[in-house]
C-alpha positions as CSV (number, residue, x, y, z in Angstrom):
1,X,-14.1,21.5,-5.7
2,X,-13.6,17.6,-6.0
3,X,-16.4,15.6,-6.4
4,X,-16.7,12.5,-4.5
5,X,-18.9,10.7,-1.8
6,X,-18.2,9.1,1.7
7,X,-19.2,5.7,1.9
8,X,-19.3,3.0,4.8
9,X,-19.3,-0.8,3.6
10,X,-21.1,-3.3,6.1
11,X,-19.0,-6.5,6.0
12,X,-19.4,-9.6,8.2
13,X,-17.6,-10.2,11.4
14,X,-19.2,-6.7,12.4
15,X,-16.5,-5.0,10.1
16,X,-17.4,-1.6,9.1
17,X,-14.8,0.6,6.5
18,X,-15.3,4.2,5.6
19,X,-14.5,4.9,2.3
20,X,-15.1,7.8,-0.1
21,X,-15.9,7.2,-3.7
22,X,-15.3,9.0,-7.4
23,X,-18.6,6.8,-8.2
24,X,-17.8,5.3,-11.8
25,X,-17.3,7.4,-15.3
26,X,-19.9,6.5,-17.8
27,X,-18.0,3.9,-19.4
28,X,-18.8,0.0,-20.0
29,X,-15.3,-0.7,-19.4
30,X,-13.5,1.1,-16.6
31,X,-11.1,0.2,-14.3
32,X,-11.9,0.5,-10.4
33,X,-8.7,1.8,-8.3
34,X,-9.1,0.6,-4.5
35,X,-6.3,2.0,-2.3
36,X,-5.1,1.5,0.9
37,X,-3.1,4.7,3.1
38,X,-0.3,3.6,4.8
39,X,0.6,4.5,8.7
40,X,-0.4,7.6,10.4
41,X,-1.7,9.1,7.2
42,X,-5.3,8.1,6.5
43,X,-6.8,7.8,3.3
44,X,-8.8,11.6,3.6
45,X,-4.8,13.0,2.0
46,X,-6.3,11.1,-0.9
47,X,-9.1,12.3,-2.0
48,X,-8.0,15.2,-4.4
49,X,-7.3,11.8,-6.8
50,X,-10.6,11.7,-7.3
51,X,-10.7,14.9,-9.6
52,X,-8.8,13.1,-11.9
53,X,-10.6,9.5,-11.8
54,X,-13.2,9.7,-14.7
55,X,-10.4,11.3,-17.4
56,X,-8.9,8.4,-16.7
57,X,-11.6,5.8,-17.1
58,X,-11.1,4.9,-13.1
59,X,-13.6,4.9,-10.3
60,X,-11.2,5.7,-7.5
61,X,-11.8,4.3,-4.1
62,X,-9.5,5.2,-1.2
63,X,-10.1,3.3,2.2
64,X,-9.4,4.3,5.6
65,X,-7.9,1.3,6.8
66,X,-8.8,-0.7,10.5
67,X,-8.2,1.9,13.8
68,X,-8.7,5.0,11.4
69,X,-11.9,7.6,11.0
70,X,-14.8,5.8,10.7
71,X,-13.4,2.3,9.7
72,X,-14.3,-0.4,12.6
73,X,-11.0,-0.4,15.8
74,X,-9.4,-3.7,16.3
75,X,-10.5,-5.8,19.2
76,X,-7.6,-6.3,22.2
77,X,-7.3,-9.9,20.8
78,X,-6.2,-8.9,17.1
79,X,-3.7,-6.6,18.5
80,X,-2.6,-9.2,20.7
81,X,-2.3,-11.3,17.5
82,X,-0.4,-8.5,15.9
83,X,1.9,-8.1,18.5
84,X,2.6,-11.9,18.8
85,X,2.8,-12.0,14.9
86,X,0.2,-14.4,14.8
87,X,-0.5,-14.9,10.3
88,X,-4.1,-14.8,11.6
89,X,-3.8,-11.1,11.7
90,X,-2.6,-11.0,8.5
91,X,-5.3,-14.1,7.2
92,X,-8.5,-11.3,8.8
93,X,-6.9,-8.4,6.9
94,X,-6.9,-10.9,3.8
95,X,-10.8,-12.1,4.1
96,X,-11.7,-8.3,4.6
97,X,-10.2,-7.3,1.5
98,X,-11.8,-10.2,-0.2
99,X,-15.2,-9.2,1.1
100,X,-14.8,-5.7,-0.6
101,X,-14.2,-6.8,-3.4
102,X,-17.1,-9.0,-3.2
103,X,-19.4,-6.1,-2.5
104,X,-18.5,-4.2,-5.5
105,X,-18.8,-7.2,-7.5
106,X,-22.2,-8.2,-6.4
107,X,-23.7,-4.6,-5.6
108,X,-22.0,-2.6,-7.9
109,X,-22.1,-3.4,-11.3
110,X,-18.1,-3.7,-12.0
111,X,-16.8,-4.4,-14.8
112,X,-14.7,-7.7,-15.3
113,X,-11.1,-7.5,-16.7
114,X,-11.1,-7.1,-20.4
115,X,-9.4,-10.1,-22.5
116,X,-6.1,-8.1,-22.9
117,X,-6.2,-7.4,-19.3
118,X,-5.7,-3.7,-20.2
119,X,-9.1,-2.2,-18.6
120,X,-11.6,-3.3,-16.4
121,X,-11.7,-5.2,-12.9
122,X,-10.0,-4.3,-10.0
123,X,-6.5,-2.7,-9.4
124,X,-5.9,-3.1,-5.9
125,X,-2.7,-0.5,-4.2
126,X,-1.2,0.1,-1.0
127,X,0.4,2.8,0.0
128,X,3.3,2.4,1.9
129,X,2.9,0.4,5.5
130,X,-0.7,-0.6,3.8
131,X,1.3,-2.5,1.6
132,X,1.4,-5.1,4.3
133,X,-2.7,-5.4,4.0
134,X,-2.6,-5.7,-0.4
135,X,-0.3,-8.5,0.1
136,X,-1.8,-10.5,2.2
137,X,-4.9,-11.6,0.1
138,X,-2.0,-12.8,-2.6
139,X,-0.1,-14.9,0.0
140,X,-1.9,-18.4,1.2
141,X,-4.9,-20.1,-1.2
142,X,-5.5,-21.7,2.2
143,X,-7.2,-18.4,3.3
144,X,-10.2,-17.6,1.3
145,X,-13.1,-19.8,0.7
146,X,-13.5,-21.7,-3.1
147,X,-16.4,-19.7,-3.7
148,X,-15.3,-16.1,-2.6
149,X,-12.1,-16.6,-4.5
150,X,-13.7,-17.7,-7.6
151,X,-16.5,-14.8,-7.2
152,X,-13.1,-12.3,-7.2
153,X,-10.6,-13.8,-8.7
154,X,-12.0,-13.0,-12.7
155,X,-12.3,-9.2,-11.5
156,X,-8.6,-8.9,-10.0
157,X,-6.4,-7.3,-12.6
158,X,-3.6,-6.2,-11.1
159,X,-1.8,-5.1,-7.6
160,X,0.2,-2.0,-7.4
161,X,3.1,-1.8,-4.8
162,X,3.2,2.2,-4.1
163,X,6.1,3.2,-2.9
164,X,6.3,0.6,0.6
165,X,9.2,0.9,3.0
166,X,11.3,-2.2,3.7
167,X,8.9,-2.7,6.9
168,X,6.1,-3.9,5.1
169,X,7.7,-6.1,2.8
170,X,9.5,-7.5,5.9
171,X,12.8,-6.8,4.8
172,X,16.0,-6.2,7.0
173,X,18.3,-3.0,7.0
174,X,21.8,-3.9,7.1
175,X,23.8,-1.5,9.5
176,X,20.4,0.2,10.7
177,X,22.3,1.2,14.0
178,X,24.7,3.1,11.7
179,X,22.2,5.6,9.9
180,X,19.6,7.8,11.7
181,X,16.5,6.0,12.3
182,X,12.9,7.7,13.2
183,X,11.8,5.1,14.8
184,X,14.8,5.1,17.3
185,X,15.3,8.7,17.8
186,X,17.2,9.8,21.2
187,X,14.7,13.0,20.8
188,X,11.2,11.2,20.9
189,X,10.9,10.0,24.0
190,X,7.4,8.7,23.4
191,X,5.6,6.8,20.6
192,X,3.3,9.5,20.2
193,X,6.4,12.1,19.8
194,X,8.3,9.6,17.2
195,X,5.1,9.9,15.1
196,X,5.3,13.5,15.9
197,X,8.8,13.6,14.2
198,X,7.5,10.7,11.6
199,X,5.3,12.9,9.8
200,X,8.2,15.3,8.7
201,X,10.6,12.7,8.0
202,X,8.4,10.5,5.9
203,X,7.4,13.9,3.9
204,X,10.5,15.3,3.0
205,X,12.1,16.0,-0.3
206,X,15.9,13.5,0.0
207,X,18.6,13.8,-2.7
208,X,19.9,10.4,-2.7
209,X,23.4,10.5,-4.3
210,X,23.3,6.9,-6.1
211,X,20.3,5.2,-6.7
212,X,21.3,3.3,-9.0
213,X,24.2,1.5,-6.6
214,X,21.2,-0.6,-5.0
215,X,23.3,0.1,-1.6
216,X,22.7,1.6,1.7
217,X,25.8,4.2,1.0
218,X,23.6,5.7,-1.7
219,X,20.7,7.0,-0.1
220,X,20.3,10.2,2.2
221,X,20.0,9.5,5.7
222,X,19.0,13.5,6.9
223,X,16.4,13.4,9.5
224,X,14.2,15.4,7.4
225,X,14.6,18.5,4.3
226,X,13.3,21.8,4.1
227,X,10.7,20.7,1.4
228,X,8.4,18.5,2.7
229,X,4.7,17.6,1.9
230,X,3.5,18.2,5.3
231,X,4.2,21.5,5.8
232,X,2.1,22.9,2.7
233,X,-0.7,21.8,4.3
234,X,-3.1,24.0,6.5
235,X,-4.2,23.3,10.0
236,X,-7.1,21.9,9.6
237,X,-5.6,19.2,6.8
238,X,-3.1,18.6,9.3
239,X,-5.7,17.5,11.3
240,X,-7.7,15.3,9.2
241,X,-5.2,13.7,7.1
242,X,-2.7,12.4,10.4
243,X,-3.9,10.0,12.8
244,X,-0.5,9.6,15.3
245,X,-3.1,7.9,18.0
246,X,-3.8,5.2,15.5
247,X,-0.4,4.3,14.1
248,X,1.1,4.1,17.8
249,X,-2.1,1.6,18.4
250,X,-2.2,-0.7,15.6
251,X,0.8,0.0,13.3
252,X,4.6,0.5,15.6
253,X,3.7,-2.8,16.6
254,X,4.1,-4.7,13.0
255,X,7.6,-3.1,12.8
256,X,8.6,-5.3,16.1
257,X,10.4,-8.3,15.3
258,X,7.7,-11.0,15.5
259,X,5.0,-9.1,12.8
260,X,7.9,-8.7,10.5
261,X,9.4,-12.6,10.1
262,X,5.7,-12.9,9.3
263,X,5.9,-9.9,7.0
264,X,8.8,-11.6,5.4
265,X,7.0,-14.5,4.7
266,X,4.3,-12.9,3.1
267,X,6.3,-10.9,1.1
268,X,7.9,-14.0,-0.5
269,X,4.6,-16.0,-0.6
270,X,3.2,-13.6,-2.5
271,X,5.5,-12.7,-5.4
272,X,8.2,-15.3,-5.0
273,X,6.7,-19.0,-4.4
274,X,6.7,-20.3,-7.7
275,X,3.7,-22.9,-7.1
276,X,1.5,-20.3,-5.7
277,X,2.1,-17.4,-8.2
278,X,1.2,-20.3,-11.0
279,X,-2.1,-21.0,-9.6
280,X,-3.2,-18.3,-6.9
281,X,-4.5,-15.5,-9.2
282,X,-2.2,-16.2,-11.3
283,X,-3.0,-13.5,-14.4
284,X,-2.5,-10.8,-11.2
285,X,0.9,-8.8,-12.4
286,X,2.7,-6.3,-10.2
287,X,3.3,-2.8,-10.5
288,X,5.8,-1.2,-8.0
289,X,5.9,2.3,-8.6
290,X,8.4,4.9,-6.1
291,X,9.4,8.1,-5.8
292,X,13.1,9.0,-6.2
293,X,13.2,11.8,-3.4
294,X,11.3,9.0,-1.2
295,X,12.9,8.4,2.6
296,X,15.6,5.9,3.0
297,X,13.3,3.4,4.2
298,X,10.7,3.3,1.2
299,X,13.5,3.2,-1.3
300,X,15.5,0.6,0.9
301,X,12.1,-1.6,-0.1
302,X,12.7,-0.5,-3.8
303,X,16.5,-1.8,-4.0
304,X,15.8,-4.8,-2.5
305,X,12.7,-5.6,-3.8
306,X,14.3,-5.2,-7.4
307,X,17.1,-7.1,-6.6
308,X,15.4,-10.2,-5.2
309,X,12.9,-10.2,-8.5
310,X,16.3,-9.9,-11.1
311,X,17.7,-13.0,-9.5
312,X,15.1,-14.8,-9.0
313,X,14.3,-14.4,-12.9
314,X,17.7,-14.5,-13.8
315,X,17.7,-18.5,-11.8
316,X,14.6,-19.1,-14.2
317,X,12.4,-19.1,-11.6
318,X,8.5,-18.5,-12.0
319,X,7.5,-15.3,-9.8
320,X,5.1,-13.0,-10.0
321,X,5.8,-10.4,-13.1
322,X,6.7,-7.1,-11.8
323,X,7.5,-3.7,-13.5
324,X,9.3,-1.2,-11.5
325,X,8.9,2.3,-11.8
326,X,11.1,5.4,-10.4
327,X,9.3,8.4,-11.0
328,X,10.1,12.1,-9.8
329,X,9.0,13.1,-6.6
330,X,8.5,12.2,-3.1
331,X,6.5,9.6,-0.8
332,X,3.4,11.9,-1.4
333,X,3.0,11.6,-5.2
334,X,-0.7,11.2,-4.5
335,X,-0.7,14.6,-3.2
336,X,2.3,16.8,-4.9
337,X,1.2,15.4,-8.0
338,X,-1.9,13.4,-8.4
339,X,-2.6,14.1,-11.9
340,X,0.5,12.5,-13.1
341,X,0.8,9.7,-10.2
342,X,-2.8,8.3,-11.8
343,X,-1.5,8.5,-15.2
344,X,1.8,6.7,-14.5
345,X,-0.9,4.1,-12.7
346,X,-2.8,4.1,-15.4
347,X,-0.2,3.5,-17.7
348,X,2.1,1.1,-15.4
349,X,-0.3,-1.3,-15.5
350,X,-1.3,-1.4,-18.8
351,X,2.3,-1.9,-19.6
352,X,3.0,-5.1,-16.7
């Protein structure tokens, strides 16, 4: 049995965010691991991380995000924004996550990064689409007010990119028409059956043949495998782990054109704008850690994102450090195998 509680934060604005909680391991020094869940798949898939949290000198705590159980629905007007891709939308999400992080500093107790910047603080990681929501509170000083950055900004260690498809990151697929795409699939002839189909595509097991070519003609494009994650789960997980209603609501409109030049701007904000990386949290490093057996879109986000930091280092530019990880396994590492997934955290960003 995993030990954990189920938490709701009151934040202002009327913002209220389920979360559940590993509480903290007695320890003067640990680390405090707040994560995100990405489309569809809300943070309850989670939760078995907990078991391994204190062994590892982490308190874990795993949202569910905007629209999903518990956590506060977006008005009509934000999803308006969202579907104009208004930077507003993505400023709220910013001041939100800033706010929790305030919370825990002021209420409770957490410890501040350590002077090697090996323990302590905060390590804040998305999951896949959530990755959109991490990156925002790196991506405009303009945002948060002087005193709520400087209240965070000492606890903020590092920021751990798990495993996000080329969607959140706003990147483009070259020759998308060419390869099968869930998103566009002749079958689904309704968002809430291509969320249907989404949930075994994104949880499959693919062989990519070559990797290591950093080009579409070496990943997998099957529609889904025999092994997947989804399937090894019981009814009633099925049931409390997916949320197609939400997704269709407040996430398949951020993959629309508009949300994702914003998304794209972000992205480079973030991790590539030299001035900003310099002065904006600057001791925050990256960790950007994916599974090799990962769908074609998440490891589309891994090849490019790897590509864009090499030569931008290679022009001596300054950007945001980043240390990339392929590890075994699928998009579910969190579930297959969370035991090793927090160690390789653990470790990854010890190591960045």
């Amino acid at each position: 049995m995993v030990n954990y509680t189920e938490k709701t934060v009151k934040l202002p604005d009327g913002i209220e965010l389920l979360y559940t909680d590993s509480g903290a391991p007695n320890s003067a020094s640990y680390t405090t691991l707040i994560i995100l869940h990405g489309s569809a798949f809300n943070g309850d898939g989670f939760v078995s991380l907990h078991e391994f949290a204190h062994q590892n000198d982490l308190r874990v705590i795993v949202w569910n995000r905007r629209d999903y159980r518990g956590s506060t629905k977006y008005t009509d007007a934000e999803l308006e924004d969202l579907a104009a891709g208004r930077k507003v939308f993505q400023d709220r999400l910013a001041m939100q996550l800033a706010w929790f992080l305030e919370h825990f500093v002021k209420h409770e107790n957490t410890p501040k990064v350590s002077l090697d910047r090996k323990s302590g603080g905060f390590i804040l990681m998305g999951w896949s689409f959530g990755n959109a929501t991490t990156l925002s509170l790196l991506a405009d000083s303009a945002v948060l007010p002087t005193e709520l950055y400087e209240c965070i900004e000492p606890y903020l260690r590092s920021l751990i990119l798990y495993d996000p498809p080329h969607l959140a990151l706003g990147y483009e697929l070259p020759g998308q028409e060419l390869v099968y795409d869930p998103f566009d699939d002749p079958d689904c002839l309704t968002p809430e059956a291509t969320y249907d189909n989404f949930k075994h595509w994104v949880s499959s097991y693919y062989q990519h043949p070559d990797i290591a070519s950093g080009k579409l003609s070496g990943m997998s494009f099957a529609k889904r495998t025999e092994k997947r994650t989804y399937t090894s789960w019981s009814e009633e997980q099925r049931a409390k782990y997916f949320d197609g209603e939400a997704a269709v609501r407040s996430e398949l409109p951020a993959y629309a054109p508009p949300m994702q030049a914003t998304l794209k701007g972000q992205t480079h904000e973030a991790l590539f704008n030299e001035s900003l990386v310099s002065s904006y949290f600057p001791n925050v490093k990256i960790f950007y850690i994916t599974g090799t057996e990962t769908p074609y879109y998440c490891m589309w986000g891994y090849m490019e994102s790897s590509r864009f930091y090499k030569e931008a280092v290679a022009r001596g530019e300054k950007v945001r450090t980043t240390k990339f990880k392929l590890v075994g396994g699928n998009h579910f590492l969190h579930y297959d195998m969370p035991e090793e997934f927090l160690r390789e955290v653990v470790q990854g960003c010890k190591e960045s």
